[in-house]
C-alpha positions as CSV (number, residue, x, y, z in Angstrom):
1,X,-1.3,13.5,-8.8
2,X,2.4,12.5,-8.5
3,X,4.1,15.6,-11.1
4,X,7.0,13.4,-12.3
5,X,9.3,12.9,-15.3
6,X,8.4,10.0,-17.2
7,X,11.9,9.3,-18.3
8,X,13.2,9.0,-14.8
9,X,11.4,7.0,-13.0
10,X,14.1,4.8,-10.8
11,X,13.1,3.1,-7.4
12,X,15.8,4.3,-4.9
13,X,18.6,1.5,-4.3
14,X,21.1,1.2,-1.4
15,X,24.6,1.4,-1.8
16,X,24.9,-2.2,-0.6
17,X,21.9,-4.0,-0.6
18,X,18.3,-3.8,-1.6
19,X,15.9,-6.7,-1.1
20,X,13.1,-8.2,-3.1
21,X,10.6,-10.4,-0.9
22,X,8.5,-12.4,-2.9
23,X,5.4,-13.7,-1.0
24,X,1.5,-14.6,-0.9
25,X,0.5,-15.4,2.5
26,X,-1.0,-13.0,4.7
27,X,0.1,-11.2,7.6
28,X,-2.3,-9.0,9.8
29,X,-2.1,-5.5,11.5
30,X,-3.6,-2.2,12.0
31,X,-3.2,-0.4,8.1
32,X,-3.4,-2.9,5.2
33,X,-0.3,-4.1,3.1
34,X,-1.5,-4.7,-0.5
35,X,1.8,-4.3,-1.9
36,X,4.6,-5.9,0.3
37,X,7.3,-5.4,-1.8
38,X,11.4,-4.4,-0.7
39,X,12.3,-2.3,-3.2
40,X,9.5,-0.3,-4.3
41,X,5.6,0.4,-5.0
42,X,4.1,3.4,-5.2
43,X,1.5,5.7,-6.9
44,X,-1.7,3.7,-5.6
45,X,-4.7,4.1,-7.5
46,X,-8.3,2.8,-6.3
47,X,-11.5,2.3,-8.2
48,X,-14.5,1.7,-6.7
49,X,-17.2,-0.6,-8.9
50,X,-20.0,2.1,-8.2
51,X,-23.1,-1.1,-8.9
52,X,-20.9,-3.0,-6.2
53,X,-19.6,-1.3,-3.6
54,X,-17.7,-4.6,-2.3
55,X,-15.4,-5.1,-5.9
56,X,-12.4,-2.4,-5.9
57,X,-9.8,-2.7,-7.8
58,X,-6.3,-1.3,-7.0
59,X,-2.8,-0.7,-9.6
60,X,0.2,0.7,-8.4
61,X,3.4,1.2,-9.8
62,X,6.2,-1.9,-8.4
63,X,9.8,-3.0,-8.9
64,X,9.9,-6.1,-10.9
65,X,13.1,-8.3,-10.6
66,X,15.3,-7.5,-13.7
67,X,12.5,-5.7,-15.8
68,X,12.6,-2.6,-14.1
69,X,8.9,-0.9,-13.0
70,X,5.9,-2.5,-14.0
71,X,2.0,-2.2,-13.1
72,X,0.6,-4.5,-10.7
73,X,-3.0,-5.1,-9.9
74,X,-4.8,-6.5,-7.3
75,X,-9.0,-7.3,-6.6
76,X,-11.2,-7.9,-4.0
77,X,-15.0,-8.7,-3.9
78,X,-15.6,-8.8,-0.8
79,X,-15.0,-5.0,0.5
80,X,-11.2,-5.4,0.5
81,X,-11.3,-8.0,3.3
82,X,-9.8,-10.3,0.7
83,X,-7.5,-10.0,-2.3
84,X,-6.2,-11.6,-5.0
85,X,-3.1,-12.7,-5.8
86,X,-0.5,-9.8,-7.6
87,X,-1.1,-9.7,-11.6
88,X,1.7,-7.9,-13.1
89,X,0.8,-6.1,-16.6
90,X,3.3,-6.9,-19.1
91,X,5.5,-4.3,-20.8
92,X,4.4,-3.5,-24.9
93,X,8.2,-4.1,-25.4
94,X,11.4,-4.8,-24.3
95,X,13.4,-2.5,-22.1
96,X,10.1,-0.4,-21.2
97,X,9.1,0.7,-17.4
98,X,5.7,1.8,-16.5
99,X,4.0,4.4,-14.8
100,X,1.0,6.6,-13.7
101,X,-1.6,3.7,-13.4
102,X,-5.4,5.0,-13.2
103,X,-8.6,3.1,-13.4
104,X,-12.6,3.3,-14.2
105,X,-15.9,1.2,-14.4
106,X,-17.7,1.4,-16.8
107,X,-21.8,1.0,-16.8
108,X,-21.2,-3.3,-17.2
109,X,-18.7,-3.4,-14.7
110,X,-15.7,-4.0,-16.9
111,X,-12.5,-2.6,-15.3
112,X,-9.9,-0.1,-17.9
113,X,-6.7,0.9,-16.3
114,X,-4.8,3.5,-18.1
115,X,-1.2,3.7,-17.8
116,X,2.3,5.1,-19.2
117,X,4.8,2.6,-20.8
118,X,7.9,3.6,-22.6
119,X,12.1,3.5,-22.3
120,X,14.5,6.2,-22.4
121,X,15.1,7.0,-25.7
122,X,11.2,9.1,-26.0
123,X,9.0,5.5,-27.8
124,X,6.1,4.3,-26.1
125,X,2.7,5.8,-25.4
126,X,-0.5,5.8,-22.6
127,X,-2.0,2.5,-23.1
128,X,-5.6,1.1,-21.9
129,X,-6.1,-2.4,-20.6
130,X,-9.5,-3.7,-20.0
131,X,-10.7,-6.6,-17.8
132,X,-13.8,-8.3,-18.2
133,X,-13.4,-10.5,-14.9
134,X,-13.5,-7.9,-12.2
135,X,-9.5,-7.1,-12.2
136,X,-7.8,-11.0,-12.7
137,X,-6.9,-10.8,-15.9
138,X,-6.3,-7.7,-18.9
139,X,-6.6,-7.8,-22.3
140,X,-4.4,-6.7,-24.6
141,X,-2.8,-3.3,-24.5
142,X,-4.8,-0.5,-26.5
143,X,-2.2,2.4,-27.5
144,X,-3.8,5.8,-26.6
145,X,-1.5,8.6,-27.3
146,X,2.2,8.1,-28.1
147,X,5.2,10.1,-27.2
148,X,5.4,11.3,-30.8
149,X,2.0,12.0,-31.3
150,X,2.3,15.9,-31.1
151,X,5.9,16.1,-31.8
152,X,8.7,17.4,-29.5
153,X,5.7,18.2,-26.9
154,X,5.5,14.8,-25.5
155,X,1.7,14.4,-24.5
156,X,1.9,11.3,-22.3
157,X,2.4,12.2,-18.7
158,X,-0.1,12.0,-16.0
159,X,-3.2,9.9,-17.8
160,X,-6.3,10.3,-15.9
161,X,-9.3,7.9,-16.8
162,X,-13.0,8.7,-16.4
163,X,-16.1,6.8,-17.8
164,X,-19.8,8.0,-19.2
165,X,-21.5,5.6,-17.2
166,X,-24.9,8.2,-17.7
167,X,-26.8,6.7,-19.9
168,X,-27.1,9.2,-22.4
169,X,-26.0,9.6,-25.9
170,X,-22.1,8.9,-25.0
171,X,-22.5,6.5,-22.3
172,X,-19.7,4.5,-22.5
173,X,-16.9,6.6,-23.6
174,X,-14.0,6.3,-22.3
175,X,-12.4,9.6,-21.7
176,X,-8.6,9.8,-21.2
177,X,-6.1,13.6,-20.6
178,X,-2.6,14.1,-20.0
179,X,-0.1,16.8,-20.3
180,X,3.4,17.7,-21.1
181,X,6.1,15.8,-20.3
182,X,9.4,16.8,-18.6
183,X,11.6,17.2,-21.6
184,X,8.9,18.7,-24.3
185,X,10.8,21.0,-26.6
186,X,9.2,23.9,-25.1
187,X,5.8,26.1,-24.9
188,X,3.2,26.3,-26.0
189,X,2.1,23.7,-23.5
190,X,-1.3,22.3,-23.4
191,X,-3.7,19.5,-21.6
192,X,-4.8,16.6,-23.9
193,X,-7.5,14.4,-24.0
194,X,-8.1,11.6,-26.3
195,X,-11.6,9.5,-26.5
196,X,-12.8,5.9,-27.2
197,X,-16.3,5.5,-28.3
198,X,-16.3,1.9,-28.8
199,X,-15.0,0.5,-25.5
200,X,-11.7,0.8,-25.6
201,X,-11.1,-1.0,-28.6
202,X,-8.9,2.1,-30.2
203,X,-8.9,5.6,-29.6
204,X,-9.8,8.4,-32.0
205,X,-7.3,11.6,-32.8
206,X,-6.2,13.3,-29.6
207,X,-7.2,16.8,-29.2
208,X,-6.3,19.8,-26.9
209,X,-8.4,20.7,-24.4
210,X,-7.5,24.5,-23.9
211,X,-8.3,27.0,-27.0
212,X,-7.9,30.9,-27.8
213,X,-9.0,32.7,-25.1
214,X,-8.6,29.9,-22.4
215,X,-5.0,28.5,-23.6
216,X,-2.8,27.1,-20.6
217,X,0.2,29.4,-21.5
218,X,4.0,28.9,-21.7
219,X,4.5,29.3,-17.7
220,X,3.4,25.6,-17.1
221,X,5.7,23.5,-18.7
222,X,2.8,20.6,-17.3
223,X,-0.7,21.7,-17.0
224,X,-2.1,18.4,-16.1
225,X,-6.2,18.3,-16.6
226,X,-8.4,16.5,-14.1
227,X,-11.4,14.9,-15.3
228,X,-14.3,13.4,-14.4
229,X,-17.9,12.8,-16.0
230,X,-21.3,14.4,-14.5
231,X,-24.0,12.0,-13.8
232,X,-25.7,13.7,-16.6
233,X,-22.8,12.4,-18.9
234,X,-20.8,15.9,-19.4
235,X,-17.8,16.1,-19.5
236,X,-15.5,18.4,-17.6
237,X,-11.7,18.9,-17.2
238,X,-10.3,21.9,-14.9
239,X,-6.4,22.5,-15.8
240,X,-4.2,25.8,-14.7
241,X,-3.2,28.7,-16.8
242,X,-1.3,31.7,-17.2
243,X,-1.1,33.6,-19.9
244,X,-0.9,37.5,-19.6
245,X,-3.0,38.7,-22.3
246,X,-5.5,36.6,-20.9
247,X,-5.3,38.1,-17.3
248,X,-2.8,38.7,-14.8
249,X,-3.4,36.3,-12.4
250,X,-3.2,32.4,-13.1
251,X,-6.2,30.8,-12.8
252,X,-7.9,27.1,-12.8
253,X,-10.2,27.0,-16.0
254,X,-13.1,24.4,-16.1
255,X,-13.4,23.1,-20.0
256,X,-17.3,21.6,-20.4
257,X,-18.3,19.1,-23.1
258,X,-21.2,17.7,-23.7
259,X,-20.6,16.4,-27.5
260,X,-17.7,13.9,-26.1
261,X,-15.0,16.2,-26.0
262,X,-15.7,18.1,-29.5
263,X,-16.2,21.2,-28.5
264,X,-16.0,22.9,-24.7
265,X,-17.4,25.9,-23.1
266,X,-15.1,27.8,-20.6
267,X,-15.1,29.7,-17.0
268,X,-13.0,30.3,-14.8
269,X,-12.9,28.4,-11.1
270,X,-10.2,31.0,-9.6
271,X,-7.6,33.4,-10.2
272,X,-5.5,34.0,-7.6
273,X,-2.0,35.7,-7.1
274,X,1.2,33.5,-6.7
275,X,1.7,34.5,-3.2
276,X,-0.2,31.9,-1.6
277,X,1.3,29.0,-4.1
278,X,2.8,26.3,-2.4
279,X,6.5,26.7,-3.3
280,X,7.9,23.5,-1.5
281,X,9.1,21.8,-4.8
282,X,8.7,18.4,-2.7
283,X,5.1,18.9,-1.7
284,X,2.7,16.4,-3.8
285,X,0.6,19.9,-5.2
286,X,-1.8,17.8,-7.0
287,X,-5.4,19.3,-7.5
288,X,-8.6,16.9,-8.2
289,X,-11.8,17.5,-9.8
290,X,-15.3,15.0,-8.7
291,X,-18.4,15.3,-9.5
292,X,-21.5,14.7,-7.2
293,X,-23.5,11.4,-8.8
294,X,-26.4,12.1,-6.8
295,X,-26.4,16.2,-8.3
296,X,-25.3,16.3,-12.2
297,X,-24.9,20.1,-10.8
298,X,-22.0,19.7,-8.2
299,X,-18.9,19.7,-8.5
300,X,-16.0,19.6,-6.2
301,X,-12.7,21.0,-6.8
302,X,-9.9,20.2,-4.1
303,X,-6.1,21.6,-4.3
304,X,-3.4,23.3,-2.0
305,X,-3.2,26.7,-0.6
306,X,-1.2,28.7,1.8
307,X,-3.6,31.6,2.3
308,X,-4.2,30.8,6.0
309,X,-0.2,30.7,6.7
310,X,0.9,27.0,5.7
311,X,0.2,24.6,2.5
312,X,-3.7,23.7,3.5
313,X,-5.9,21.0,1.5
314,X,-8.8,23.9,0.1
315,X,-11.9,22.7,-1.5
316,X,-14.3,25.2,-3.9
317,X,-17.7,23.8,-5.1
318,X,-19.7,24.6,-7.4
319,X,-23.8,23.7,-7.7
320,X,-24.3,24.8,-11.5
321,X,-22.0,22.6,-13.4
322,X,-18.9,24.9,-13.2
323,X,-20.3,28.5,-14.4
324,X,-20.0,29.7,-10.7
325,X,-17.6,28.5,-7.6
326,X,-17.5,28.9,-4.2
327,X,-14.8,30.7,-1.6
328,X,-12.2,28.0,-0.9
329,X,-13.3,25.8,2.6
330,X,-10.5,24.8,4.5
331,X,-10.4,21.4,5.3
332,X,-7.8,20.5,7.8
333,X,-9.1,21.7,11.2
334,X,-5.2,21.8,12.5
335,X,-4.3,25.4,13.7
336,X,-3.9,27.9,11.4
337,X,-0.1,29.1,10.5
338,X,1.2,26.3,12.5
339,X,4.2,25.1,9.9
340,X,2.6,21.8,9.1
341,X,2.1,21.1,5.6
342,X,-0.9,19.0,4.1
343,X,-0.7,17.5,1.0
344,X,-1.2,14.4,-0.9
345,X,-5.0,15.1,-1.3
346,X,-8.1,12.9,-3.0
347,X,-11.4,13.0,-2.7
348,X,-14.5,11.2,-3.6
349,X,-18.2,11.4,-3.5
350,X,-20.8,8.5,-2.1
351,X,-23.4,7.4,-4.4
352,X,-26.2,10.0,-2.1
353,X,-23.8,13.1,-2.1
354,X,-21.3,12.8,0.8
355,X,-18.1,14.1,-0.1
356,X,-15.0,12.7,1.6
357,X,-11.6,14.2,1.7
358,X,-8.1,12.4,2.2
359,X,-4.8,13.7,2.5
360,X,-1.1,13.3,3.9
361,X,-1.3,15.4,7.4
362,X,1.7,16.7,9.5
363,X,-0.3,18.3,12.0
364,X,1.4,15.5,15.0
365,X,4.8,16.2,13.5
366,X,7.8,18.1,16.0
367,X,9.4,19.2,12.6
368,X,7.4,22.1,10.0
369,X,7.5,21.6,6.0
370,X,7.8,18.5,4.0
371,X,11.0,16.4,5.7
372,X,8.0,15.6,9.1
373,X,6.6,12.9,10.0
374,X,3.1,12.0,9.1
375,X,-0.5,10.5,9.2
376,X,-3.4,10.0,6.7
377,X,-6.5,12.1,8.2
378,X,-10.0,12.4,6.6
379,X,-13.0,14.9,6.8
380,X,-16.1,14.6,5.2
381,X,-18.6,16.9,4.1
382,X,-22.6,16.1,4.0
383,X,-25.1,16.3,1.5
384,X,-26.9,19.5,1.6
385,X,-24.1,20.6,3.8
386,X,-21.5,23.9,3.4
387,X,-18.5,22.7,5.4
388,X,-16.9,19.2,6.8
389,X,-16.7,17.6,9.5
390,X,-14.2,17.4,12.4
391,X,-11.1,16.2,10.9
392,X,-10.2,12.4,11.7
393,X,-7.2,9.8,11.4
394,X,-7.1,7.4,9.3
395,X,-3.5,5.7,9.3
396,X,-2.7,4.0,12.4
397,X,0.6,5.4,13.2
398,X,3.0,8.6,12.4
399,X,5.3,7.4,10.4
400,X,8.8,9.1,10.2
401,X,9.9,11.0,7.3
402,X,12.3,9.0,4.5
403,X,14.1,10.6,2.0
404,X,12.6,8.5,-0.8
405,X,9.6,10.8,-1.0
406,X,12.2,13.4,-2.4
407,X,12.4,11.4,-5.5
408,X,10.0,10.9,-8.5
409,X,7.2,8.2,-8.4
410,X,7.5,8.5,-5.1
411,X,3.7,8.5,-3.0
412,X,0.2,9.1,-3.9
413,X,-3.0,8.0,-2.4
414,X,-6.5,7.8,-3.9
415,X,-9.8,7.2,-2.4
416,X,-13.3,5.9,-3.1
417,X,-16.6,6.2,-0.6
418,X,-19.4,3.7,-0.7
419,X,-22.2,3.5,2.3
420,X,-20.6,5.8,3.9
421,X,-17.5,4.1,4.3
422,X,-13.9,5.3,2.8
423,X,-11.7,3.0,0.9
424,X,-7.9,4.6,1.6
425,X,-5.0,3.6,-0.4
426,X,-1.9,5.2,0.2
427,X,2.5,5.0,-0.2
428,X,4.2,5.5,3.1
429,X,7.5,4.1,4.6
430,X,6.7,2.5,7.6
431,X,8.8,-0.7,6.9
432,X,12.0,1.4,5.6
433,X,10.6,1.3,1.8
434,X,7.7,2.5,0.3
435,X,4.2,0.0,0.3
436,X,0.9,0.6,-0.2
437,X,-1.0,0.5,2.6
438,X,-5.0,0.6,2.7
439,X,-7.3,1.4,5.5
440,X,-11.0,1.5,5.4
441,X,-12.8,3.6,7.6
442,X,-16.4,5.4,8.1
443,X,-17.2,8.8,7.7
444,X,-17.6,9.3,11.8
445,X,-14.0,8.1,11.4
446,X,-14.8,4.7,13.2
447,X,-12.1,2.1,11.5
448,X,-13.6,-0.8,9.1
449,X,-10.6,-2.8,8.2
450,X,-7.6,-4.0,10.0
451,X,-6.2,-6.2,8.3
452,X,-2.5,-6.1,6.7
453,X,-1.9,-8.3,3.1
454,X,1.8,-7.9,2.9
455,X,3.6,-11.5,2.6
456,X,4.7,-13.2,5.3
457,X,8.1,-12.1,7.2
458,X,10.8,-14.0,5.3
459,X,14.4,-14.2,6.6
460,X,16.2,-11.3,5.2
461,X,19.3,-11.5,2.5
462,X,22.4,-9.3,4.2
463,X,25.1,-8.7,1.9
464,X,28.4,-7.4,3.8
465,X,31.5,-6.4,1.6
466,X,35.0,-6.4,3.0
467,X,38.0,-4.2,2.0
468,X,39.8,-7.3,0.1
469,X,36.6,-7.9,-2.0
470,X,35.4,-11.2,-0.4
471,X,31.4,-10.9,0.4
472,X,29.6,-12.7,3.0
473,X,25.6,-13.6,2.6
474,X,23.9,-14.0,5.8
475,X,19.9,-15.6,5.6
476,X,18.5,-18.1,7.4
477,X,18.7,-21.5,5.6
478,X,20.9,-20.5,2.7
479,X,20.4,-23.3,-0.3
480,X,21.4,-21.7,-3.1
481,X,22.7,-18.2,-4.3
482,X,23.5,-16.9,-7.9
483,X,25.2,-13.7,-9.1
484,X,23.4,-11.6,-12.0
485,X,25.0,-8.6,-14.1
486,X,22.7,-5.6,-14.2
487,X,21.3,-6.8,-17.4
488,X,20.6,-10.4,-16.1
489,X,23.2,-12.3,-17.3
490,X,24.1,-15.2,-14.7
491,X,28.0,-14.5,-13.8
492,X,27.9,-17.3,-10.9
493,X,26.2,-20.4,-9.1
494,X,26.4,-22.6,-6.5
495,X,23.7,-25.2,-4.9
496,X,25.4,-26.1,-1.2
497,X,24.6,-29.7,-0.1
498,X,23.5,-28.1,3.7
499,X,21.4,-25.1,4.1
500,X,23.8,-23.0,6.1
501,X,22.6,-19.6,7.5
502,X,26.4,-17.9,7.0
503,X,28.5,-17.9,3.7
504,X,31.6,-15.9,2.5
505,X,32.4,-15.2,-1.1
506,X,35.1,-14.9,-3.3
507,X,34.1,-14.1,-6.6
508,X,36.0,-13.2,-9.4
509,X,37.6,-10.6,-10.1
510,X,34.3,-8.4,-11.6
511,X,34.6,-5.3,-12.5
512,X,32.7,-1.9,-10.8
513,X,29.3,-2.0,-11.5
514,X,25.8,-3.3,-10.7
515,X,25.3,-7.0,-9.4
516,X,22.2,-8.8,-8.3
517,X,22.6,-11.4,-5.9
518,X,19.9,-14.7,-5.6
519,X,20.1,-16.3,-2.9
520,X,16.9,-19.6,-2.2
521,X,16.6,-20.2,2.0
522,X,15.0,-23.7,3.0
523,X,11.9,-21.6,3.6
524,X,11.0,-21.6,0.1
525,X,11.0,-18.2,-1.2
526,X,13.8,-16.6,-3.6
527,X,15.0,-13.6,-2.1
528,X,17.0,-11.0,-4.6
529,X,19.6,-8.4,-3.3
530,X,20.9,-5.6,-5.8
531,X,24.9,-4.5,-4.7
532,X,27.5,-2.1,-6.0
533,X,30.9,-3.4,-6.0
């Protein structure tokens, strides 16, 4: 739900150092580390195996040294107790960085990630991995829509996955939308969606969802569509719209297919004015469409609202397929008007009709809008049931506010619910850079998990510069260093005959720019520092 621009998506580096740690073992606390890395990993994305509730998958988005962001993947069959080790999906070509990772079961259990790879100059395309092992290895990259498949409209941001796993007539199609991108030559602007009906082998012509009557406008330079598949195998897809002549309100329109996408019928969820829009340009505004696999009928749409005084995480359901919706239900129980701004939500329904709800809460925070402190809280609302539950926290701490969640690829979290328990994956900054952290918890809010599957502590890399140029490394157990240019070209090396925990530099004369130091301790792991002369 991250809105971002594909084209400039840069993990935030320090003005003198930034460290890569490169580990496997395990280290244990509250929250869950699945990511463990120094520079950056965000936009987490969790899928549930729905005919095994103990095999989730999750992708995220991660710093890779000297190939900029790539998409990394981990797997666990045992109810995330255990992972596996990091698999990081190779970019389609050189120079590319990767984004937006989202993933689906199908009805055999096979595992499809969806994701954006491309470089600078507008080539590259959403591409579909799948895995027929559970998540430990991908096939070969399937393109699904490239940057200039509609031309100078860019339709490859935001891909959202979802699966026929019905039964029906299109069981198995893989269903895949996305939007604008930042930089499209202007409106009209319009949500995609592109289908595979042979699984995932190649994708057929890409289509837009919205039509005469029901377009998406020129206001919304990015009207992402959310998806998701009814147990009865429809197919439905809200996106947002304003277009005058059409009424004078936006709106969220629901699209409904049940020929795979080749026609749609149309209603509206809401309309409502732009007065209780959250304006924060930082908030994560991201809205999510589920569908209840236990009630074809139900559906469950979630988004951000300020009508009661302050953004709020609002949910509207519907119990006959999308035709009619209900008021918005608040779900944060905080009080009212009280400044604190929720966002970050996702939702997902058990296999019986439980609906859980996740977000990014600020309700504990001595500071109002976005720059707070925060937690992850849950609610949950029953089957057969018309509101949630009591509000509970999942995170284990409040975690101050860092200024890297001002920029782009910056946080997300995802969800899944099994036997009544919540899966949680999440970005905060708890360490000083951004991880994934995971929590699993039940729907009385009693924790599951507590176990943490960041790498071991290693002995940091400290680069200090002095005013006549010499730099001093300070590790513990120094071996080895080596000095990269930006583009990876090896500028200097020395081995030292004694590990020494203290040494002072003075390279040559380079000029200003980007340098990447290596430095190898006597612990065993290569530790990587990026500097700016």
């Amino acid at each position: 739900m991250q809105r971002h621009n594909p084209f400039s998506i840069r993990p935030r580096f320090s003005l003198l150092v930034i460290l890569i740690i490169l580990s496997t073992s395990a280290v244990w606390s509250q929250n869950r580390n699945l990511s463990g890395g120094i520079v950056f990993d965000g936009e987490p994305f969790l899928a549930v195996n729905p005919q095994n509730p103990q095999h989730m998958v999750v992708a995220w988005m991660g710093y890779v040294f000297l190939n900029r962001i790539s998409i990394k993947t981990r797997v666990s069959f045992n109810g995330g107790q255990s992972w596996s080790n990091t698999v990081t999906i190779p970019h389609a070509a050189d120079g590319y960085t990767s984004a937006d990772p989202s993933l689906d079961f199908d009805g055999a259990g096979n595992v499809f990630l969806s994701y954006i790879d491309h470089d600078d100059e507008e080539a590259g395309a959403v591409y579909l991995r799948k895995s027929t092992d559970g998540g430990f290895s991908w096939e070969t990259e399937v393109p699904v829509i490239y940057f200039d498949s509609d031309p100078g409209k860019l339709p490859i941001d935001r891909p959202w996955i979802s699966i026929d796993r019905s039964g029906g007539a299109n069981h198995g199609n893989i269903y895949i939308t996305t939007m604008n991108a930042k930089g499209a030559d202007g409106p009209p602007y319009h949500p995609y969606l592109t289908v595979s009906e042979n699984n995932g082998l190649s994708f057929g012509d890409w289509r837009t969802i919205d039509t005469t009557g029901w377009f998406s406008g020129p206001f919304i330079p990015q009207p992402m569509p959310t998806p998701v598949v009814a147990a009865d195998g429809k197919l439905h897809c809200i996106y947002p719209s304003y277009v005058l002549s059409q009424g004078i309100l936006p709106r969220y329109i629901i699209a409904g297919s049940n020929n795979a996408g080749n026609s749609f019928e149309y209603n509206t969820v809401f309309a409502s004015s732009t007065s209780v829009a959250v304006t924060d340009t930082s908030a994560k505004k991201g809205y999510l469409l589920r569908s209840n696999p236990a009630d074809a009928e139900e559906l469950a749409f979630l988004y951000l609202s300020t009508e009661y005084g302050d953004p709020d995480v609002i949910c509207r359901i519907s119990g006959d397929g999308g035709s009619t919706w209900s008021d918005g239900i608040r779900v944060n129980d905080d009080l009212p008007g009280n400044g604190r701004m929720q966002d970050l939500v996702w939702a997902a329904y058990d296999q019986d009709g439980d609906l859980a709800v996740t977000w990014r809460d600020r309700r504990n925070a001595q500071d109002t809008g976005y720059a707070a402190s925060y937690e992850i809280w849950g609610a949950v609302k029953l089957k057969n049931t018309d509101n949630f539950t009591s509000n509970f926290r999942i995170s284990d701490l409040q975690v101050p506010f860092d200024d890297i969640l001002l920029t782009n690829g910056n946080d997300f979290m995802c969800c899944g619910l099994r036997d009544d328990t919540i899966s949680a994956v999440w970005g905060d900054t708890r360490n000083g850079t951004l991880n994934i952290w995971m929590q699993r918890t039940t729907i009385n809010g009693t924790l599951v998990s507590s176990q943490n599957l960041s790498g071991e502590p290693l002995p940091e890399l400290t680069v200090i510069q002095s005013g006549d140029k010499k730099m001093t490394l300070r590790s513990s157990g120094i071996k080895s260093y080596s000095v990269f240019s930006a583009s990876g070209q090896l500028l200097l090396r020395q081995e030292l005959t004694n590990p020494v925990d203290e040494i002072t530099l003075n390279p040559p004369d380079f000029p200003t720019g980007l340098y990447i130091i290596k430095a190898v301790t006597a612990y065993g792991p290569v530790k990587s520092g990026v500097i700016i002369r």
